[in-house]
Backbone as CSV, one residue per row, in Angstrom:
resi,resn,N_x,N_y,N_z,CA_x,CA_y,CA_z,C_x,C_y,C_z
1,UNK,42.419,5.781,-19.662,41.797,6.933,-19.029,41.398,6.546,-17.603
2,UNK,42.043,7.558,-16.680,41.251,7.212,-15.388,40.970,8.470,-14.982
3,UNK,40.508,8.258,-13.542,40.220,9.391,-12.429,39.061,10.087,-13.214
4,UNK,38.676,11.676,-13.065,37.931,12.065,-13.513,37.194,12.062,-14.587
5,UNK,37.821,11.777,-15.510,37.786,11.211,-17.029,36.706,10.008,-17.254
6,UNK,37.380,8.986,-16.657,36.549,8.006,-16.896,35.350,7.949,-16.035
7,UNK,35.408,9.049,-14.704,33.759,8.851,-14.432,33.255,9.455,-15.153
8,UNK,33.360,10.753,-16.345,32.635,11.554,-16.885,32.433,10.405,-18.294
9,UNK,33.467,9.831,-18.646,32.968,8.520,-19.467,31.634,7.934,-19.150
10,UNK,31.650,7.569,-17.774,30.395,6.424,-17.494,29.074,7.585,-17.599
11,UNK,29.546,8.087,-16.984,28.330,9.649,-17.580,27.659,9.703,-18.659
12,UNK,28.544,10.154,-19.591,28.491,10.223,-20.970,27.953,8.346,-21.476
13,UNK,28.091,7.653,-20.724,27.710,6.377,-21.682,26.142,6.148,-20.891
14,UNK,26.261,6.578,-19.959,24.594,6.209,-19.021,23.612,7.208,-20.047
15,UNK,24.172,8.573,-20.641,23.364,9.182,-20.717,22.454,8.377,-22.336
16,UNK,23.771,7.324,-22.772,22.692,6.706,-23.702,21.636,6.280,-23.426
17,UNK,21.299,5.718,-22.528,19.890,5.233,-21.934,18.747,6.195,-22.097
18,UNK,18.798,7.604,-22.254,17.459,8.306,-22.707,17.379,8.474,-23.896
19,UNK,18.377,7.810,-25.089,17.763,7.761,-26.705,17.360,5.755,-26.690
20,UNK,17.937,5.064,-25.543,17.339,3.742,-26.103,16.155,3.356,-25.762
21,UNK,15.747,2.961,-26.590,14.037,2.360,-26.264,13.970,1.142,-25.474
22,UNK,13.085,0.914,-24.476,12.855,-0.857,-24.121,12.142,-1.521,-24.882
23,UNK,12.608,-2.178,-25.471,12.298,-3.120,-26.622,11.672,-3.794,-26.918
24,UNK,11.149,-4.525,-25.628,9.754,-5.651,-25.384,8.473,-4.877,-25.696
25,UNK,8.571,-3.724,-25.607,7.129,-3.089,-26.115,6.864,-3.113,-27.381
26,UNK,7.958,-2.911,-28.189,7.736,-3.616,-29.827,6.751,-4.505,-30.140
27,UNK,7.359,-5.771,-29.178,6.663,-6.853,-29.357,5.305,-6.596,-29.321
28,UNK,4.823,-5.774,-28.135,3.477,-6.123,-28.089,2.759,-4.902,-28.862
29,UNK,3.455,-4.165,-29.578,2.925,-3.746,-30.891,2.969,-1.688,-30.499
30,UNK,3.838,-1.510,-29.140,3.768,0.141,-29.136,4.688,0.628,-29.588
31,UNK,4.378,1.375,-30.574,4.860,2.149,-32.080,6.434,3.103,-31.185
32,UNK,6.270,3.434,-30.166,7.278,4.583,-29.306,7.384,4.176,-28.005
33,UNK,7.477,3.463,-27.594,7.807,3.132,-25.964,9.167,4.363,-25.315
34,UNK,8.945,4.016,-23.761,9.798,4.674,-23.221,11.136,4.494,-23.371
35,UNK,12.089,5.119,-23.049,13.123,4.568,-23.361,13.606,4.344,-21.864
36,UNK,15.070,3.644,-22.285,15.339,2.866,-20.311,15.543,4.092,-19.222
37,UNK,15.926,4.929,-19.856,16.414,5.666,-18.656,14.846,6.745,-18.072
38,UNK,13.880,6.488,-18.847,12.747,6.506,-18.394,12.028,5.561,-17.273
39,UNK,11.808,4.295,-18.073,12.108,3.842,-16.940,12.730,4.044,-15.873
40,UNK,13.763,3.852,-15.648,14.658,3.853,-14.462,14.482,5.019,-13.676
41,UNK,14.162,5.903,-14.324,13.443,7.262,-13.448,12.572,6.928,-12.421
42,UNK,11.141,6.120,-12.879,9.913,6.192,-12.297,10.606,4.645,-11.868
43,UNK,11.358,3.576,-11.878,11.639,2.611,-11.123,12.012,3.505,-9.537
44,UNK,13.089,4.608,-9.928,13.733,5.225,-9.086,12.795,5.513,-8.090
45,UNK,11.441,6.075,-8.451,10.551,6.782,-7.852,9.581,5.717,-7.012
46,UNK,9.240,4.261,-7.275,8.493,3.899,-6.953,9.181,2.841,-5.889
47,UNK,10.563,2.859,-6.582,11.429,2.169,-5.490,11.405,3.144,-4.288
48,UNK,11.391,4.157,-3.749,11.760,4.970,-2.739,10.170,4.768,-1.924
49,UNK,9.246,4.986,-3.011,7.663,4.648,-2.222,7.797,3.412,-1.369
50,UNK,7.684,2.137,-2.198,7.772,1.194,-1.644,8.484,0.528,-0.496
51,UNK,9.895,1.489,-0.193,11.230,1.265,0.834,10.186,2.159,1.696
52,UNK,9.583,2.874,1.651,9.155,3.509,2.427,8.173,2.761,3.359
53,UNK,7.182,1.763,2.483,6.244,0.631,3.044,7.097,-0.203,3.371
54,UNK,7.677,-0.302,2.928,8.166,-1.673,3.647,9.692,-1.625,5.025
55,UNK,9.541,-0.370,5.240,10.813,0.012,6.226,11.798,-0.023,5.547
56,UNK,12.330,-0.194,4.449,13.653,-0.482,4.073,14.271,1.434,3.864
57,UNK,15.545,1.467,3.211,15.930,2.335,3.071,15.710,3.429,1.815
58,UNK,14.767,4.093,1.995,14.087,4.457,0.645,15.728,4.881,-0.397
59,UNK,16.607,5.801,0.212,17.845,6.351,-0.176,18.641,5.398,-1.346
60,UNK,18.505,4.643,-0.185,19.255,3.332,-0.829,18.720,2.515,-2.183
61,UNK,17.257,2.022,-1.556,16.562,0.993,-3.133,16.771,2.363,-4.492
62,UNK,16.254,3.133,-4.236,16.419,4.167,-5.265,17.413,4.504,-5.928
63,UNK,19.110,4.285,-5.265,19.830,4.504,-5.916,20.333,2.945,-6.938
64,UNK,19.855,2.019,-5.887,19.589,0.305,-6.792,19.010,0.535,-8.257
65,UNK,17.625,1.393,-8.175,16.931,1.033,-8.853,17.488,2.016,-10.216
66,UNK,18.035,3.227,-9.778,18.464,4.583,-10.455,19.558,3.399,-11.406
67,UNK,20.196,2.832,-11.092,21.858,1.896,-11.538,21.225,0.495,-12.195
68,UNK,19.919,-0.272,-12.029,19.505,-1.385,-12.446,20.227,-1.794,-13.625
69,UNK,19.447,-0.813,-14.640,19.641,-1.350,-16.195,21.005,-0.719,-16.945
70,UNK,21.804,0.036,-15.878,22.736,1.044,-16.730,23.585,0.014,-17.961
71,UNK,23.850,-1.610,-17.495,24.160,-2.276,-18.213,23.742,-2.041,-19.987
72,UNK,22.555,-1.877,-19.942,21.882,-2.238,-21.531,22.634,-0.674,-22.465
73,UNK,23.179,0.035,-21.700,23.931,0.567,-22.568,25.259,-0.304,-23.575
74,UNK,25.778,-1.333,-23.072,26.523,-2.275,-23.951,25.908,-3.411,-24.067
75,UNK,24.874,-3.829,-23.539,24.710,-5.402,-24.046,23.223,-5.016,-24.796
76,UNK,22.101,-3.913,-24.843,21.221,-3.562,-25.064,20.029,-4.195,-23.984
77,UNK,18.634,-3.795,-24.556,17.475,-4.158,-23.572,16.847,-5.207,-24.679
78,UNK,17.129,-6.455,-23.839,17.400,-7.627,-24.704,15.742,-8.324,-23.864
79,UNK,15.009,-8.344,-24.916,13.470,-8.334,-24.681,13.431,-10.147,-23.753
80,UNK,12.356,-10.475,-23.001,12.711,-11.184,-22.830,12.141,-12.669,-23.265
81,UNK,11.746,-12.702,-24.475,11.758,-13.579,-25.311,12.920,-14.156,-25.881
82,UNK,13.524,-12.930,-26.203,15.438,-12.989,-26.773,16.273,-13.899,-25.636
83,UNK,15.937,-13.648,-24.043,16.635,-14.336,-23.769,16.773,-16.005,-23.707
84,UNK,15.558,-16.073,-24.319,15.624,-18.020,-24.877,16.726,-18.198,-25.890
85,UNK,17.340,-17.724,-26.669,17.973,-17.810,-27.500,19.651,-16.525,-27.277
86,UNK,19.519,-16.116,-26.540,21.162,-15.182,-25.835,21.419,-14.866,-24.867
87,UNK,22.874,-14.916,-24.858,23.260,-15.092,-23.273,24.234,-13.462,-22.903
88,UNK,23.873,-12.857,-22.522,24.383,-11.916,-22.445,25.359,-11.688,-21.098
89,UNK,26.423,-10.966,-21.070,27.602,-11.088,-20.240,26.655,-10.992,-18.628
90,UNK,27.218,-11.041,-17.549,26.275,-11.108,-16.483,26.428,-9.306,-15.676
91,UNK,25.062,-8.957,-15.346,25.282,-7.379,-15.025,26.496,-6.860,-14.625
92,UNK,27.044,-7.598,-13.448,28.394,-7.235,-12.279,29.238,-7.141,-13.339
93,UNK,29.401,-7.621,-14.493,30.534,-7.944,-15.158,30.670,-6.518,-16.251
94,UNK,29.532,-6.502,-16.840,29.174,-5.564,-17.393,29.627,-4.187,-16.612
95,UNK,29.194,-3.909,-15.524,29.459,-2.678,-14.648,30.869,-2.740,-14.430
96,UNK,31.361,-3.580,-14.211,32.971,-3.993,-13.704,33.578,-3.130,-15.122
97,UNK,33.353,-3.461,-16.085,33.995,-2.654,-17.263,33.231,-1.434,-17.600
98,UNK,32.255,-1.132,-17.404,32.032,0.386,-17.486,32.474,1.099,-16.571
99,UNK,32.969,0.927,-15.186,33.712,1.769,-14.505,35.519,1.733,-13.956
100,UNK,35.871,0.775,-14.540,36.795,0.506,-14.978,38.338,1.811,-14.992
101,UNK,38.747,2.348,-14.281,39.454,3.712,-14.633,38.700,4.537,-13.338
102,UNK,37.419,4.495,-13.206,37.103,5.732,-12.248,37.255,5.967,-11.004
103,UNK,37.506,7.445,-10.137,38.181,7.032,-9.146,37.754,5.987,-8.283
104,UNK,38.793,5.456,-7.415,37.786,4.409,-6.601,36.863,4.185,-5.981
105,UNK,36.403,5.371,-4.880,35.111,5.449,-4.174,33.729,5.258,-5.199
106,UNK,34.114,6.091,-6.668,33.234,6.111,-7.772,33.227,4.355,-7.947
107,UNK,33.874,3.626,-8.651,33.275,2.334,-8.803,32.720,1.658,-7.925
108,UNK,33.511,1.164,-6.502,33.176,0.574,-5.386,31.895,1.131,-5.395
109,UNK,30.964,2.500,-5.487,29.880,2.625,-4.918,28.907,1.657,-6.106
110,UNK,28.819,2.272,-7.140,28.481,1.802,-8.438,28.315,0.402,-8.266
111,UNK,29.447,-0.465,-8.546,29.825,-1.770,-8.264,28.847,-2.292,-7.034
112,UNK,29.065,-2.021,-5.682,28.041,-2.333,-4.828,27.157,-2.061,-4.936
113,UNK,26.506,-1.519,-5.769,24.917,-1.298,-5.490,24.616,-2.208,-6.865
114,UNK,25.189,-2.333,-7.744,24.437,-3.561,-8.681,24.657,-4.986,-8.442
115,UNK,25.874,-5.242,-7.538,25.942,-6.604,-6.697,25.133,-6.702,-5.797
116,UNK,24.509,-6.018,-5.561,23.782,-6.011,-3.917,22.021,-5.828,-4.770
117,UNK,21.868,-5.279,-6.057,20.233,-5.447,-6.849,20.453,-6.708,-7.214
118,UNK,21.455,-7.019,-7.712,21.800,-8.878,-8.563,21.685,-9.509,-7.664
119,UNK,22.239,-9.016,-6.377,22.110,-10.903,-5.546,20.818,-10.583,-5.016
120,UNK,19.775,-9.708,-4.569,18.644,-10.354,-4.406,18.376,-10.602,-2.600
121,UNK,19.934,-9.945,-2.116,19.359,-10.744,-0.494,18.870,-9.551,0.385
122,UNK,19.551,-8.432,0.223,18.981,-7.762,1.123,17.310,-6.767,1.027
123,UNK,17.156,-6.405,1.944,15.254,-6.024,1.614,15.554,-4.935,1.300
124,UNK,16.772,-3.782,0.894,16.689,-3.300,-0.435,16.542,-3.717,-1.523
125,UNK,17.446,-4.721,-1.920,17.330,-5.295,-3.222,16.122,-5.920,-3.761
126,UNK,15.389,-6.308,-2.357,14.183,-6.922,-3.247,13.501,-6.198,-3.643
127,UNK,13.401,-4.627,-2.870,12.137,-3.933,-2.763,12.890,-3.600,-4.495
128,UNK,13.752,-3.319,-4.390,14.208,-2.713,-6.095,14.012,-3.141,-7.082
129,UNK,13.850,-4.186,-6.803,13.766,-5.837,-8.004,12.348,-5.286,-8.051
130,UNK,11.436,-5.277,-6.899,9.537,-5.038,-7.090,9.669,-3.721,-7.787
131,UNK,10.140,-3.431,-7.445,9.911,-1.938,-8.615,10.484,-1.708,-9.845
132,UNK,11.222,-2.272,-10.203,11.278,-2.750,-11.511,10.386,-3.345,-12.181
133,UNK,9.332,-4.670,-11.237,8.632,-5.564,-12.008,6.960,-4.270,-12.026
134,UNK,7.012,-3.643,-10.789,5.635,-2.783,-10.464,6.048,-1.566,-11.414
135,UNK,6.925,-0.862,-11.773,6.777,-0.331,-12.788,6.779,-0.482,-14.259
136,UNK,7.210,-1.798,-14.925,6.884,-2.542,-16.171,4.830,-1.974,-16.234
137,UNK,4.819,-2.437,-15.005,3.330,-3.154,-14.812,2.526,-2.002,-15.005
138,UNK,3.174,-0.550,-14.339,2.561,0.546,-15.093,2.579,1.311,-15.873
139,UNK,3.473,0.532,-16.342,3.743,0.966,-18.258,2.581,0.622,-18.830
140,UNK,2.750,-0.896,-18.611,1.732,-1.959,-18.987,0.033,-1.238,-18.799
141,UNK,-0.401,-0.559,-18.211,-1.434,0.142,-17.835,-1.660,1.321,-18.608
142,UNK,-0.588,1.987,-18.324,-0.845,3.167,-19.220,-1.116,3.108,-20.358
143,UNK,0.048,1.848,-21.312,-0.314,1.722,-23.157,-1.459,1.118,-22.502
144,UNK,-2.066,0.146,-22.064,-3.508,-0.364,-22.454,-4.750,0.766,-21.886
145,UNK,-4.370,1.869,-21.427,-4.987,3.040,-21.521,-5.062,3.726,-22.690
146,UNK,-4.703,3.829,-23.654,-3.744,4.445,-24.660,-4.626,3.651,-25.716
147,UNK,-4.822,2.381,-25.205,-5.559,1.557,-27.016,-5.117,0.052,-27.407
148,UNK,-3.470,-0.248,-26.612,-3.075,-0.956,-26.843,-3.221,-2.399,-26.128
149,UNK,-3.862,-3.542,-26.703,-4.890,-4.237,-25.999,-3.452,-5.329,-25.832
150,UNK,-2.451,-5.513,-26.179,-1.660,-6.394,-26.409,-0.623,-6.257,-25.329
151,UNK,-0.620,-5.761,-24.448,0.132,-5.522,-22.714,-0.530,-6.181,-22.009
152,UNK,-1.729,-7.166,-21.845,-1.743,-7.971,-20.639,-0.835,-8.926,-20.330
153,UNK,0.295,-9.738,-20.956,0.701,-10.673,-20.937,2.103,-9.986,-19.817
154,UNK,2.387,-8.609,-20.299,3.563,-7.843,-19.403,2.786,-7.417,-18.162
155,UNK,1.322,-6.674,-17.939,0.440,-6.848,-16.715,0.408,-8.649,-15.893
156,UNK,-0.071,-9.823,-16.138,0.613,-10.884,-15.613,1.757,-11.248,-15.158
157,UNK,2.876,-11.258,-15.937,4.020,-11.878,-15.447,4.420,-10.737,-14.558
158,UNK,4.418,-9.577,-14.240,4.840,-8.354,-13.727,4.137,-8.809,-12.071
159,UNK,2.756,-8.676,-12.552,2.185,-8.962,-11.045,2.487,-10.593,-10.467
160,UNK,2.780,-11.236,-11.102,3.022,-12.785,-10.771,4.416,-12.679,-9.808
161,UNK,5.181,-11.864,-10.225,6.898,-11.496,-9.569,6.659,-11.275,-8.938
162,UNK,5.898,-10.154,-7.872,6.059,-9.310,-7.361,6.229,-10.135,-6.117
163,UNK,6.869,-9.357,-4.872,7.127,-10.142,-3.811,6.561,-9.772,-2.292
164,UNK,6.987,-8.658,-2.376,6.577,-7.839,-1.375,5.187,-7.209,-1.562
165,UNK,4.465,-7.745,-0.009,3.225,-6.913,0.244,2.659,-5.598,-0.459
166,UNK,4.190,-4.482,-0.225,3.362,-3.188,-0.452,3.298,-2.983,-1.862
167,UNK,4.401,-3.965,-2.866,4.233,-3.876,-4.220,2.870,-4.566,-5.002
168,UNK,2.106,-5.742,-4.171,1.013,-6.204,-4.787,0.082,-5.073,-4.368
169,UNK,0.292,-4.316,-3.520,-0.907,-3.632,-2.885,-0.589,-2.145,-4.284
170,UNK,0.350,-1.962,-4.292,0.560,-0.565,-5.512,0.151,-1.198,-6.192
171,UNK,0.178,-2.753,-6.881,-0.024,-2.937,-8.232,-1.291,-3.093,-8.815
172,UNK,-2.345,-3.508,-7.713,-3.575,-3.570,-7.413,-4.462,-1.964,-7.392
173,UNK,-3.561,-1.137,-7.145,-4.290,-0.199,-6.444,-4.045,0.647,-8.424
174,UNK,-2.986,0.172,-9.245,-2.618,0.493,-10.585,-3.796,-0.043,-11.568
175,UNK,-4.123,-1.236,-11.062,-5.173,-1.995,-11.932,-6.638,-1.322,-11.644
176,UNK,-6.821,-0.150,-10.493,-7.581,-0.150,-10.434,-8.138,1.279,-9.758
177,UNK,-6.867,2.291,-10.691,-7.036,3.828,-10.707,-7.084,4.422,-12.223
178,UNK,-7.714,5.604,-12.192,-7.561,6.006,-13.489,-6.044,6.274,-13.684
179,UNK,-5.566,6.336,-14.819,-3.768,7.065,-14.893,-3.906,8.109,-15.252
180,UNK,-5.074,9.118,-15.464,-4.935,10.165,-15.229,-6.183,10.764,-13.936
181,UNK,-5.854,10.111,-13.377,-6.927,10.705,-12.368,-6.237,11.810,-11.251
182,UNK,-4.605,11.814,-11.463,-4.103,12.697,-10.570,-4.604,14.205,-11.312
183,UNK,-4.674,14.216,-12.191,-5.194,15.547,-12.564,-6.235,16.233,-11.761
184,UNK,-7.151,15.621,-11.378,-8.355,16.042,-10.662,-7.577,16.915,-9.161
């Protein structure tokens, strides 16, 4: 299958990401966590904030951050305790075969934007990478709003990553707003 087909394939396979759950919340004992493509929503969203602090290209980290995890549709959201013990294929590789068939401008874009979140060099990618780790972190907030006392350990390592200025300054400013205070 190519050309149109197989981008409506990758479609149809991304859209698994709003029945899968992220999995590490198990661990720390929440009965329903979000699922990834939840995530990746509010990554989407906080990536564009943050490009915004930090000059980068809000357009851009957002569509990084929108494409991050599309992988865990075939390899799953492999908690990261699991990864002491599995090695899972490497993202680029993963994406390389989910778009596989589609027209070309369609992969090449796809393809570059998860080589360019994986390698880590440009100040999109990092800001995308922080918003990935700054939105864990307000997951992490919300369940321990919620009751669940067993998310500090994902609040630590989340804020320990973080790299960029304006992401310690959101993550700080998370530790220390109500999560529902936008209501007011």
């Amino acid at each position: 299958m190519t050309g149109p087909e197989a981008a409506m394939r990758y479609v149809f396979e991304v859209g698994m990401l709003k029945r899968a759950k992220r999995t590490g919340w198990w661990i720390a004992g929440v009965p329903s966590p979000e699922s990834i493509a939840d995530h990746s929503f509010r990554v989407g969203i906080i990536g564009a904030i943050l490009a915004a602090m930090e000059g980068a290209d809000p357009a851009r980290v957002a569509l990084l951050c929108l494409l991050h995890d599309t992988q865990e549709t075939r390899v799953g959201d492999i908690p990261h305790i699991g990864r002491r013990y599995l090695t899972a294929a490497p993202n680029e590789k993963v994406t390389a075969d989910q778009v596989d068939g589609c027209p070309p401008e369609v992969s090449m874009m796809i393809q570059a934007a998860v080589d360019e979140y994986e390698d880590k060099e440009t100040l999109e990618a990092r800001v995308a990478n922080d918003a990935d780790k700054l939105e864990c972190l307000v997951q992490a907030v919300e369940y321990r709003s919620q009751g669940n006392a067993n998310v500090q350990p994902w609040i630590d390592s989340s804020l320990a990553s973080l790299k960029t200025s304006s992401a310690r300054q959101l993550a700080e400013a998370a530790l220390n707003t109500d999560v529902i205070g936008w209501r007011a």
